[in-house]
N, CA, C and O of each residue as an XYZ file, in Angstrom:
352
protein
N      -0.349      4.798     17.216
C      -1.664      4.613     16.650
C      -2.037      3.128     16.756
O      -1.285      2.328     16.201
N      -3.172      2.650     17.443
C      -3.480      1.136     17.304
C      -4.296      1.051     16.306
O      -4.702      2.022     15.669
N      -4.718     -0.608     16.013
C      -5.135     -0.946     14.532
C      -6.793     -0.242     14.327
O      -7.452     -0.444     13.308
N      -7.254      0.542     15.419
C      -8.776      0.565     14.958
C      -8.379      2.110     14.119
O      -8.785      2.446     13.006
N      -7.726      2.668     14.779
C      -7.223      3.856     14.540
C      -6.864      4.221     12.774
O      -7.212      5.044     11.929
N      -5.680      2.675     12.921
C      -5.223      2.881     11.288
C      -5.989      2.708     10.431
O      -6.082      3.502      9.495
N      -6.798      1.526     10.544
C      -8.080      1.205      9.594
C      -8.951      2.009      9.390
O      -9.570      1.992      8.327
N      -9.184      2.832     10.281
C     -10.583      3.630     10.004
C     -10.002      4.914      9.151
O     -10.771      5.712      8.616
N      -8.559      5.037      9.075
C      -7.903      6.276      8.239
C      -8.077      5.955      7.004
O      -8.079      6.757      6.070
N      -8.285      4.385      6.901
C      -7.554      4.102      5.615
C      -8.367      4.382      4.421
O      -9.590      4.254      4.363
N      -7.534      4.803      3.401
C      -8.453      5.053      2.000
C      -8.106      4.370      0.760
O      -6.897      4.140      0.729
N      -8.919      3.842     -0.584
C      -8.715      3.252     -1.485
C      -8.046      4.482     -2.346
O      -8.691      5.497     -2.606
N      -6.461      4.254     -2.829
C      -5.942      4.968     -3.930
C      -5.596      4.721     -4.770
O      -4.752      3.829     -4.688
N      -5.943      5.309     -6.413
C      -4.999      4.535     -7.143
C      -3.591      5.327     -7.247
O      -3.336      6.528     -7.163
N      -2.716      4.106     -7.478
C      -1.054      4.300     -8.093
C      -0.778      4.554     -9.453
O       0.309      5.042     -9.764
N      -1.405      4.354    -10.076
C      -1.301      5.035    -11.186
C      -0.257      6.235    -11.275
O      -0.289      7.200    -10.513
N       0.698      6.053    -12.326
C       1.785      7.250    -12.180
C       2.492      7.460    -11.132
O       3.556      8.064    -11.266
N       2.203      7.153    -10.251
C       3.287      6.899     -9.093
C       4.209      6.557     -9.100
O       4.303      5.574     -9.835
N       5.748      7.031     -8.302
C       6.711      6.280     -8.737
C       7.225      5.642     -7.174
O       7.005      6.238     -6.120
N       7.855      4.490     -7.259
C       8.088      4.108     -5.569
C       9.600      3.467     -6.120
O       9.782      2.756     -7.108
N      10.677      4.006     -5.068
C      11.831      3.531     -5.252
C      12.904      4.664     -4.716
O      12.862      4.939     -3.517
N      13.665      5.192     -5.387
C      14.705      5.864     -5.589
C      14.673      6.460     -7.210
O      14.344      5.847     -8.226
N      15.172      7.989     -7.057
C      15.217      8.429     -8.575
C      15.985      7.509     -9.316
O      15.576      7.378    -10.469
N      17.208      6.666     -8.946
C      17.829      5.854     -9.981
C      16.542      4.729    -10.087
O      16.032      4.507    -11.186
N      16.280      4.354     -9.412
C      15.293      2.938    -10.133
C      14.205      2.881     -9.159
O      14.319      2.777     -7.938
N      13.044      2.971     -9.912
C      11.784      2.549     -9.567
C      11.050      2.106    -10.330
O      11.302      1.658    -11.448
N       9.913      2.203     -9.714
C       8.651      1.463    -10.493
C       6.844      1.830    -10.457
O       6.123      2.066     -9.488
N       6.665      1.790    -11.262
C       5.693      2.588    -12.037
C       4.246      1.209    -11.944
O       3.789      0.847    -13.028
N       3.597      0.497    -10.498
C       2.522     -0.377    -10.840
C       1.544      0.469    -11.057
O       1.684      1.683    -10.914
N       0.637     -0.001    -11.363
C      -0.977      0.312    -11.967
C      -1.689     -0.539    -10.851
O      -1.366     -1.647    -10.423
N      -2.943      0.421    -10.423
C      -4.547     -0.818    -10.030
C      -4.394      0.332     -8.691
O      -4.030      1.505     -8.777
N      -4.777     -0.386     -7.528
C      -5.700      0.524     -6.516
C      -5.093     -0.447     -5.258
O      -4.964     -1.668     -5.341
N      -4.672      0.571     -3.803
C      -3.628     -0.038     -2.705
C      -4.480      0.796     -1.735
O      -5.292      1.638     -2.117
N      -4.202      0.463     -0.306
C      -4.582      0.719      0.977
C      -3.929      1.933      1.145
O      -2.785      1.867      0.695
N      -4.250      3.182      1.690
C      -3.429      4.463      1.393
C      -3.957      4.855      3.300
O      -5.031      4.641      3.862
N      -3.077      5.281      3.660
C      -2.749      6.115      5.131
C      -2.217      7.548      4.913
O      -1.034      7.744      4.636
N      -3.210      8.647      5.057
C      -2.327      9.644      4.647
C      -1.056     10.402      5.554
O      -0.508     11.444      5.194
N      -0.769      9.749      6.624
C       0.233      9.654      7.807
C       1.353      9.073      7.165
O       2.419      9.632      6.907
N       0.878      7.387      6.822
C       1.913      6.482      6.692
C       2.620      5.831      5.667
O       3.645      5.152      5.707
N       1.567      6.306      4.347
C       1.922      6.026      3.312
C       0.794      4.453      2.797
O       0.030      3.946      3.618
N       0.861      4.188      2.071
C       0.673      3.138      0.986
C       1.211      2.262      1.899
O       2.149      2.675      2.581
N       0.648      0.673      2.120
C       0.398     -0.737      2.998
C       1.134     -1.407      1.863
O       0.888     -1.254      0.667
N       1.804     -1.953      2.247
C       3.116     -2.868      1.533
C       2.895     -4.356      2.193
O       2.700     -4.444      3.405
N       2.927     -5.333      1.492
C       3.251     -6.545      2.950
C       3.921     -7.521      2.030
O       3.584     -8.554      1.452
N       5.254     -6.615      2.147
C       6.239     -7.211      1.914
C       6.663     -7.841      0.119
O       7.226     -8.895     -0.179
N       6.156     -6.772     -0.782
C       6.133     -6.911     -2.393
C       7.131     -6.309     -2.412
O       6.999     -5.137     -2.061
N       8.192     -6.640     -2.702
C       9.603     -6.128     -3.032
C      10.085     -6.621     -4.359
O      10.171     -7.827     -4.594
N      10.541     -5.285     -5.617
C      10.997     -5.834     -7.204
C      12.177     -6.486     -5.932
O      12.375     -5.898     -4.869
N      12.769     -7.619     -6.274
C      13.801     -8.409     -6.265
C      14.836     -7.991     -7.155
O      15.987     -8.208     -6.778
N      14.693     -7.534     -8.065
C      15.996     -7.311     -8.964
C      16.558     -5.623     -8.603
O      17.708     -5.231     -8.803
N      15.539     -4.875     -8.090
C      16.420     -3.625     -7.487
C      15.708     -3.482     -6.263
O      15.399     -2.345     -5.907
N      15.470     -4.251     -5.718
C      15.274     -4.027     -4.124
C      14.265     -2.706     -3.701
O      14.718     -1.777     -3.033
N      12.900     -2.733     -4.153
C      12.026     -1.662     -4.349
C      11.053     -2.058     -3.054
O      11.010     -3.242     -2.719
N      10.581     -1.459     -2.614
C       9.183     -1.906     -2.034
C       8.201     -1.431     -2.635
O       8.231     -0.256     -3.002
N       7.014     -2.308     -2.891
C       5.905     -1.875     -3.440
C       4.835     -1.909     -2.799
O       5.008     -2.696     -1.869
N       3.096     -1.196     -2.759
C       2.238     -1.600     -2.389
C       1.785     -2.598     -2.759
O       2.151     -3.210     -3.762
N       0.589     -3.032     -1.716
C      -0.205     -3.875     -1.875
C      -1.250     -3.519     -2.474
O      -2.123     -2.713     -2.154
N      -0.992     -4.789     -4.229
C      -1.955     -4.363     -5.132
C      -2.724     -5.889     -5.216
O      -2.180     -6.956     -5.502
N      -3.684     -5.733     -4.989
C      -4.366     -7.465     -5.018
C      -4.907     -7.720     -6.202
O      -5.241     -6.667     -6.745
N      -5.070     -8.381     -6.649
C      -5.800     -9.119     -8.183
C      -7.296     -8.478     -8.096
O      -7.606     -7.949     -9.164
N      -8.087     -8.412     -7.302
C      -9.453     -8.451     -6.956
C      -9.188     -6.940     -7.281
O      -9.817     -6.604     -8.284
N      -8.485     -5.984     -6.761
C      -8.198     -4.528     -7.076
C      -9.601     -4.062     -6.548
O     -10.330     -4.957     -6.122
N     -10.124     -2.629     -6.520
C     -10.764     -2.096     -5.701
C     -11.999     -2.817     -4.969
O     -12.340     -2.415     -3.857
N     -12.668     -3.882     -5.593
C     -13.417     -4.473     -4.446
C     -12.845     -5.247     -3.396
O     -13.319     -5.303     -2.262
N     -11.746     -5.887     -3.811
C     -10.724     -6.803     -2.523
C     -10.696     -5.670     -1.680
O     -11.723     -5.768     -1.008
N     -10.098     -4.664     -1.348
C      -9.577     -3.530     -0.987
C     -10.785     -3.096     -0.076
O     -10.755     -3.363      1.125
N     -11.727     -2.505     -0.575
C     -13.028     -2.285      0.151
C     -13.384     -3.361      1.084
O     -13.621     -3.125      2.269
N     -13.428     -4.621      0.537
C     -13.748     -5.996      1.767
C     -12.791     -5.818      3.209
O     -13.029     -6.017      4.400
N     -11.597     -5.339      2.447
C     -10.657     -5.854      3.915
C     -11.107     -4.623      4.255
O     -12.023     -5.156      4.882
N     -11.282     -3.631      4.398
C     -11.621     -2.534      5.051
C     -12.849     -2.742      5.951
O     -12.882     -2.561      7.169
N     -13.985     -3.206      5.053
C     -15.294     -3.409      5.664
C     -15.233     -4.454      7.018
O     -15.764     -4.459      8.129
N     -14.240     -5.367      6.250
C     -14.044     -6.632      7.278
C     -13.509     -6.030      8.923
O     -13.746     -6.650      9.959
N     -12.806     -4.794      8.866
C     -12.197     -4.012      9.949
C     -10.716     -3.838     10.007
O     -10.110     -3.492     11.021
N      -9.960     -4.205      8.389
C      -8.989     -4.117      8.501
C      -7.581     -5.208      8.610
O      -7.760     -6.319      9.109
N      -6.480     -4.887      8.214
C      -5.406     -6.614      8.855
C      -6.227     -6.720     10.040
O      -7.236     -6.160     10.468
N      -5.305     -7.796     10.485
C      -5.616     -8.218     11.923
C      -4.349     -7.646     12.658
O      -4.214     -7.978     13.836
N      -3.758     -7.130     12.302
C      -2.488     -6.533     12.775
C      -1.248     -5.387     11.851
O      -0.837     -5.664     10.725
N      -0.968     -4.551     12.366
C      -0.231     -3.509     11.217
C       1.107     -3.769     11.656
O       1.949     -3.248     10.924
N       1.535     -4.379     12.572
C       3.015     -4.072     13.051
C       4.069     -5.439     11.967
O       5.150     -5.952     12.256
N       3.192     -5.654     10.738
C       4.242     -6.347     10.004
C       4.235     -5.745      8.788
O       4.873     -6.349      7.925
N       3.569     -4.477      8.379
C       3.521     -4.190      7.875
C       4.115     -2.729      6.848
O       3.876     -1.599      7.275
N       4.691     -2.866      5.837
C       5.973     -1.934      5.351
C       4.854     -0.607      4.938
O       3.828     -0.884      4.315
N       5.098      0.568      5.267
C       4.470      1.709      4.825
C       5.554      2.177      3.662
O       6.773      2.010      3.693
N       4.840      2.751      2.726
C       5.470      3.115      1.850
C       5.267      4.302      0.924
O       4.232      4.175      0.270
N       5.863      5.289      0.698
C       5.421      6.268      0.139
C       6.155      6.484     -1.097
O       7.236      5.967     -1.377
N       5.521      7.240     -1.771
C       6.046      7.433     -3.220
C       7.045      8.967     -3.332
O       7.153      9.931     -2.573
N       7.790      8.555     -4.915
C       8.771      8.933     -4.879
C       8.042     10.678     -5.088
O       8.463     11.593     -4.381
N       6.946     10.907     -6.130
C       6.156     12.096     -6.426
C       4.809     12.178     -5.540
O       4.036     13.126     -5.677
């Protein structure tokens, strides 16, 4: 899939209740992430440090940040980017 491809899939979701990790330890963020329904939830590179989790990308700005980069056409590139799906 190239990047016009992924971007134009992409949808605003919230995480809410979500769990991302492993049944022994995860984590439970709140707010609104880049969602691929192929690839999972856009990560770039938010990892808990203390149990080695990957998380999405949740920005401060939360659903209007989210909408901009979309409108804008997207990263400028997906191939650094961790997909991530939840545990439910």
């Amino acid at each position: 899939m190239n990047r016009e491809e992924i971007t134009n899939q992409l949808q605003i979701k919230k995480v809410n209740g979500l769990k991302f990790g492993t049944n022994k330890a995860y984590c439970k963020p709140n707010g609104y992430a880049l969602y691929h329904a192929e690839l999972g939830f856009v990560g770039l590179g938010n990892r808990n440090k203390e149990y080695n989790i990957d998380l999405p990308y949740l920005p401060c700005g939360g659903r209007k940040v989210l909408k901009d980069i979309i409108q804008a056409g997207g990263l400028t590139d997906y191939n650094e980017v961790v997909w991530i799906k939840p545990l439910n």
